[in-house]
N, C-alpha and C positions, 0 to 999 in steps of 0.2 A: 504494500500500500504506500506510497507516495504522500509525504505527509507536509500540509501548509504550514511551513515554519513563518508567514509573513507576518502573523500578529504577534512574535515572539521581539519582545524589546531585547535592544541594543544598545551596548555601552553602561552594564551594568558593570562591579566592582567583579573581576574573576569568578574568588567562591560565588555568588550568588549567580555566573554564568554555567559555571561547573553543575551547580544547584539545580536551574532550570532546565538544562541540558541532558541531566539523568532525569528528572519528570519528566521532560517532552518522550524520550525514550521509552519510559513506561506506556506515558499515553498509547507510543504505538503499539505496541505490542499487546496492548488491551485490546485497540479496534482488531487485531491480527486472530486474537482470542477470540471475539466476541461470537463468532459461531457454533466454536467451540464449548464454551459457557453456557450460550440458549441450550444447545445438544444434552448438555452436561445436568442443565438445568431438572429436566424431565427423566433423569435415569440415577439421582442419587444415590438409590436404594436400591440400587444393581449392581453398584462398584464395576462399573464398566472396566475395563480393561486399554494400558495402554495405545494398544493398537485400534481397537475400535474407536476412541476418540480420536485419533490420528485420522484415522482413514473418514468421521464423519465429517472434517476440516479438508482432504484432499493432502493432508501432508505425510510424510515420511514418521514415522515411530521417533525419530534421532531428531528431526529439524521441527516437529512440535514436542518432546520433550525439553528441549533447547530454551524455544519462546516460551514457554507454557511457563518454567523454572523461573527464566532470568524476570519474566512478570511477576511472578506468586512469589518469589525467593523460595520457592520449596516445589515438589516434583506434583505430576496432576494426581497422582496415588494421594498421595499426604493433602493435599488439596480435598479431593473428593472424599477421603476418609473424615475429613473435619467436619465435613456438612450436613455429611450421609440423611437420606429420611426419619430413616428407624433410630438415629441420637438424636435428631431434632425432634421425633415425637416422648422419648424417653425422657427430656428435658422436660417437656411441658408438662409429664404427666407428675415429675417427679417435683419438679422446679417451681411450679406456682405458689406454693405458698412460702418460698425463702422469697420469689418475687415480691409478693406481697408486704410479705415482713422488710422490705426494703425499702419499700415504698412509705411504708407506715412508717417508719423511724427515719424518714428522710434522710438516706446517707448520700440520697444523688440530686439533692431538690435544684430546683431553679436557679441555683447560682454559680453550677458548675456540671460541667459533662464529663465522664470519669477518663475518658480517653484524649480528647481534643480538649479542654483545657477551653471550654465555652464560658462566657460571661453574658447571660443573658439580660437584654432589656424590649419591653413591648414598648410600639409606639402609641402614641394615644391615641384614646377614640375618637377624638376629631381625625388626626390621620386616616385610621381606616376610616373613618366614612366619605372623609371627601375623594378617598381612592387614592392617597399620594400626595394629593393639591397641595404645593406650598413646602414637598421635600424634594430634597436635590439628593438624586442617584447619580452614582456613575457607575458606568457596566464596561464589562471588557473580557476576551481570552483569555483562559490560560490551558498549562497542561493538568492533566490529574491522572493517577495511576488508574483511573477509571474512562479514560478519552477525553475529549476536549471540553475543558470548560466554563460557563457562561457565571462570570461574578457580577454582583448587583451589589453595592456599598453607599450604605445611607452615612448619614456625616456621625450617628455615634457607632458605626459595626457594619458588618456584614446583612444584607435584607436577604440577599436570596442565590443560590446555586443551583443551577440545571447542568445539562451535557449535551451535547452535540453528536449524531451518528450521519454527519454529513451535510444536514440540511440546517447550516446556521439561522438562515435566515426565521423558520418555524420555530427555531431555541427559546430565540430571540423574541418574539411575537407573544409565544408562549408565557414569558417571563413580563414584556412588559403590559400585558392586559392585567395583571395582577393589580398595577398601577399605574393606572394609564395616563392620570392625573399630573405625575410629577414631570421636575425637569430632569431629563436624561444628558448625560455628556460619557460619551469614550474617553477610554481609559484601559488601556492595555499593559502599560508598566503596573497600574495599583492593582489592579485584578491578579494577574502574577505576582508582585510583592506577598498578595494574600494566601496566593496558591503554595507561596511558597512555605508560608506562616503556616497553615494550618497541613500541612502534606510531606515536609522535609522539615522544620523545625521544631514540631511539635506542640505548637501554639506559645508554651508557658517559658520553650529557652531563650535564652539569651538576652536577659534581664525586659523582653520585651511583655510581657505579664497575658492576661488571658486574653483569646480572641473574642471579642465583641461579638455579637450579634443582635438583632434587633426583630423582634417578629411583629410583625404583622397581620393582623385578623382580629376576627371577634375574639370575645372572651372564650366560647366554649371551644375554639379552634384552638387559641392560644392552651389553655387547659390540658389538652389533648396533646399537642405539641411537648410541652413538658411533662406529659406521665409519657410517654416515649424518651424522655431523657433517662427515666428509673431504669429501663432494660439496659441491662451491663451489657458488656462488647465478649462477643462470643455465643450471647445467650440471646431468644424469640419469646415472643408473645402473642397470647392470641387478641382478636380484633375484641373479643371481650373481658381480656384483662385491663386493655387502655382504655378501653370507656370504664370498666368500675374505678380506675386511678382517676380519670379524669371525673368524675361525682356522676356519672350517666350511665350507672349499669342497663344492661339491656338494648342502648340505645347500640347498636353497630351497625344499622346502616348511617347516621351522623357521624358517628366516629370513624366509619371507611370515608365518609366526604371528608374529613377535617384531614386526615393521614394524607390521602392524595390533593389536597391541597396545600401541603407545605411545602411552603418557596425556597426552603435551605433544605435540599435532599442530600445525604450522606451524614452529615453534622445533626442536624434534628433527626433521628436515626428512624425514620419511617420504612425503613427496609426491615428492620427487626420485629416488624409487625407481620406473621403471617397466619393461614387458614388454622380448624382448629384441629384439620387432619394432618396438621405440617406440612401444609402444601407451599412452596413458594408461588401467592397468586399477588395479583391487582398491585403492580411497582409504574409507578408512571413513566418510565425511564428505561423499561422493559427487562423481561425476568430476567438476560444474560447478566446485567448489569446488578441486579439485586443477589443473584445467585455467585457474582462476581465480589459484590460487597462482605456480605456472608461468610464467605469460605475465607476472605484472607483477615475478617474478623477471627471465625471461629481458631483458624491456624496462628492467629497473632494469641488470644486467649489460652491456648493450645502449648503455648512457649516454641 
């Protein structure tokens, strides 16, 4: 794949070239993946075998074990074994109520993300009602170990992350209908800055403290948004554990609207939301990519 390096800034300080130039590399190899991963998506619990997954992508045993590695940092074996169906349903049957107990003693409440190093703030309700009116975004590129980028950055944090699987321009669209109200200005250097913050530095190094973010929505969306912060990294939930966290038991079809409409996907961890058969379903960003998120959580949790 042939990859657009043009909205990659120039004349940054070395390391932070160094920096962006092993992200960009991942990026590729994720879209290289992403076949691979849908495939992979729908046969957890079959422990497919190296060469079937090779041969479902059209490549060689040796040249997708190669890519497959140098993305995951671990082999598609060790990959798929982290994900597998049948652990992800043994989790939820065994796991709900430490979930729970986690929840109830807040060790992950709204003012930190256990992995990313979040510092959340909502905007206010005049914001969301006038749709934006009156904030100044800037949006821009970058890479992500997940494909390309789309940052949205309100003046106190991060508003919003999507991905790109070729068709910027719908990324884009997609993103700014949320708010269609504010003023927009590009920005491809601070999008990457942040890509870099949250993706190679790990938010809280280098004396630069947590990454902001800012949500946006009603209350009951907001709500929902942070009982999706209680699911630890490695571990799922069903679509009716984050509504009883968010005070709306029962209610899961609002609670699936509110999931899929969060504007920061990876960071407000709405991929750690699935069926209650363990099914990897409903990722607005599509299953490769959730089943992509998953496996290099569960393999990071995993040691």
């Amino acid at each position: 794949m042939a990859y657009d390096a043009s909205f990659l800034s120039t004349g940054l300080p070395e390391a932070a070239s160094q920096e962006l130039a092993r992200l960009a590399e991942r990026s590729v190899d994720y879209h290289r993946m992403a076949k691979a991963l849908d495939w992979l998506a729908e046969r957890w619990s079959d422990h497919p075998s190296l060469d079937e997954a090779a041969q479902a992508v059209g490549l060689s045993p040796f040249h997708f074990q190669r890519i497959f590695t140098r993305w995951a940092g671990v082999s598609p074996k060790t990959f798929v074994s982290a994900i597998a169906h049948a652990e992800a349903r043994r989790s939820l049957e065994a796991g709900g109520t430490v979930l729970d107990a986690a929840f109830d003693a807040g060790l992950s409440g709204p003012s930190r993300l256990h992995d990313l190093f979040i510092a959340q703030e909502a905007a206010t309700p005049g914001e969301v009602r006038r749709r934006g009116a009156g904030m100044r975004l800037r949006w821009g590129w970058a890479p992500t170990p997940f494909g390309k980028g789309l940052f949205v950055m309100a003046e106190r944090g991060l508003a919003g992350l999507a991905f790109s699987d070729g068709d910027d321009e719908m990324s884009f669209a997609d993103m700014h209908r949320r708010f269609p109200a504010a003023d927009w200005t590009r920005d491809d250097a601070a999008a990457q800055g942040m890509a870099l913050r949250a993706f190679i530095r790990g938010g809280g190094a280098g004396g630069e403290g947590p990454l902001p973010v800012v949500l946006i929505g009603s209350p009951f969306h907001i709500q929902v948004w942070k009982a999706l912060l209680t699911i630890p990294t490695g571990a799922t939930a069903t679509y009716g554990q984050v509504a009883a966290w968010a005070g709306k038991p029962g209610a899961f079809q609002a609670t699936g609207g509110a999931i899929g409409a969060n504007p920061i996907s990876l960071l407000i961890p709405c991929h750690r939301a699935i069926a209650k058969s363990g099914k990897l379903t409903g990722y607005h960003w599509g299953l490769a990519r959730k089943a992509a998120i998953l496996g290099m959580e569960a393999v990071a949790a995993a040691g």
